[in-house]
NUVO-771543 format. One line per field, with one value per residue (C-alpha): chain; x, y, z; residue in three letters. Coordinates in nm, 4 decimals, decimal comma, always signed. Layout:
% residues N
mol (A|...)
x (X|...)
y (Y|...)
z (Z|...)
type (ala|...)
% end
This chain:
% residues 81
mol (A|A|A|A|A|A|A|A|A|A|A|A|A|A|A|A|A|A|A|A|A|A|A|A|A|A|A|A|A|A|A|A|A|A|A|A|A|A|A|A|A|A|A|A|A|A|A|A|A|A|A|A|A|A|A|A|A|A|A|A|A|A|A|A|A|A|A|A|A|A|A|A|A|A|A|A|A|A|A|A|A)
x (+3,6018|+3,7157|+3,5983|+3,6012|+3,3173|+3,0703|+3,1244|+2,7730|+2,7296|+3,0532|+2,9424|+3,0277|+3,2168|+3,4439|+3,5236|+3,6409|+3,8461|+4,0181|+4,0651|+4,2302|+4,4291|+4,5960|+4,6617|+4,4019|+4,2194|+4,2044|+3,9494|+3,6986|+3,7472|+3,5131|+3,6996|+3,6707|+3,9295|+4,2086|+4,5081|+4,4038|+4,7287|+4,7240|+4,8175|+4,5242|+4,2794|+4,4403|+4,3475|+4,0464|+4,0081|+4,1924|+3,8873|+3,5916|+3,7543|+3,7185|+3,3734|+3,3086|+3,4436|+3,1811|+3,1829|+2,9888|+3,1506|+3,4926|+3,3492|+3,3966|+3,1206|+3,0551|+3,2120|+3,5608|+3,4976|+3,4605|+3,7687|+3,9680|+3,9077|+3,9468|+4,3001|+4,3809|+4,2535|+4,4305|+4,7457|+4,6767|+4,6481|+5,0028|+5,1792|+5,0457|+5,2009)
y (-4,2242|-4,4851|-4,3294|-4,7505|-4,7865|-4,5290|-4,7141|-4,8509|-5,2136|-5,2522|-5,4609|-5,3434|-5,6714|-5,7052|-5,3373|-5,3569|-5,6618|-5,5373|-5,2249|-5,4511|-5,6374|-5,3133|-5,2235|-4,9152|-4,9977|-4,5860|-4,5697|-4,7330|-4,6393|-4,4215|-4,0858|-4,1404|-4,4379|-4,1689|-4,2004|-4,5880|-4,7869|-4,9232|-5,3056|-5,3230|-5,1841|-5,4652|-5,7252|-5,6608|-5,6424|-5,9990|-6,1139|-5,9265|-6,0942|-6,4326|-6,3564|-6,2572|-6,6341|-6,7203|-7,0843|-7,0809|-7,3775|-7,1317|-6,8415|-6,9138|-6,9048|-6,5645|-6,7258|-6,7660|-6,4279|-6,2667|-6,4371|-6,3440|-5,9638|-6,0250|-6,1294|-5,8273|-5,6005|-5,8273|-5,7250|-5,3867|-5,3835|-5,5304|-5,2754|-4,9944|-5,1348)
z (-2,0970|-2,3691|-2,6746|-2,8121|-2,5202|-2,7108|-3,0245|-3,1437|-3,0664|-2,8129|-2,5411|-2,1680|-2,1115|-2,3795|-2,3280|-1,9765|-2,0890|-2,3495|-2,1151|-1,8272|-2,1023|-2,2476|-1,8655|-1,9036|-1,5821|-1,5093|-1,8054|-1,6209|-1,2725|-1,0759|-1,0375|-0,6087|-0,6643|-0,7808|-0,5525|-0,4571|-0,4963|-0,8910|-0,7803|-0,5408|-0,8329|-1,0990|-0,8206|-0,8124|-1,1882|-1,2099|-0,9873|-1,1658|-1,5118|-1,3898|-1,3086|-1,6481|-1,7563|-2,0189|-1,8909|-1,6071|-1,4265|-1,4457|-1,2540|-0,9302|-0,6075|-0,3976|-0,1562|-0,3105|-0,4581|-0,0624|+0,0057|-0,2937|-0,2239|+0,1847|+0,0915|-0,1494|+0,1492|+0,4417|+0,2061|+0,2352|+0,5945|+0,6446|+0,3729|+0,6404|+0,9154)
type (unk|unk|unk|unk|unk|unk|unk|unk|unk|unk|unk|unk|unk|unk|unk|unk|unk|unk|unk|unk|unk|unk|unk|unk|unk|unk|unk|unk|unk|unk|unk|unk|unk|unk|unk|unk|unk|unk|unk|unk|unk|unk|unk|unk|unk|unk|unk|unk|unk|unk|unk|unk|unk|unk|unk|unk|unk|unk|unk|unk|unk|unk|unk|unk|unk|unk|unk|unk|unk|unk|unk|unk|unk|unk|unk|unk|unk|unk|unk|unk|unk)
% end
């Protein structure tokens, strides 16, 4: 772990971006996602960022989120092939 994150007073989302904009993602990844491919796990930071917009009207709907992460995974399906 980060030793930043157990800093008194550091909020949970301004750690994790900070973390994603140093390219540290492996700080805050569950150990069982060792060995996932590094590009997939940035994707899916990209999209968890922009739901963390503090401008509500820039986050965008559950919907769009679904379909952002069924393209990073229809991606994945096609590099196995």
């Amino acid at each position: 772990m980060d030793e930043e994150f157990l800093e008194e007073g550091t909020k949970l989302v301004t750690w994790v971006k900070a973390v994603v904009q140093d390219k540290r993602e492996e700080y805050v990844l569950d150990a069982r996602l060792e060995g996932c491919p590094i590009n997939e796990i940035s994707n899916v930071f990209s999209i968890a960022l922009v739901c963390l917009e503090s401008e509500p009207s820039k986050r965008p709907t559950m919907s769009e989120v679904v379909k952002m992460l069924e393209q990073i995974k229809s991606e994945k399906v096609v590099k196995d092939y």
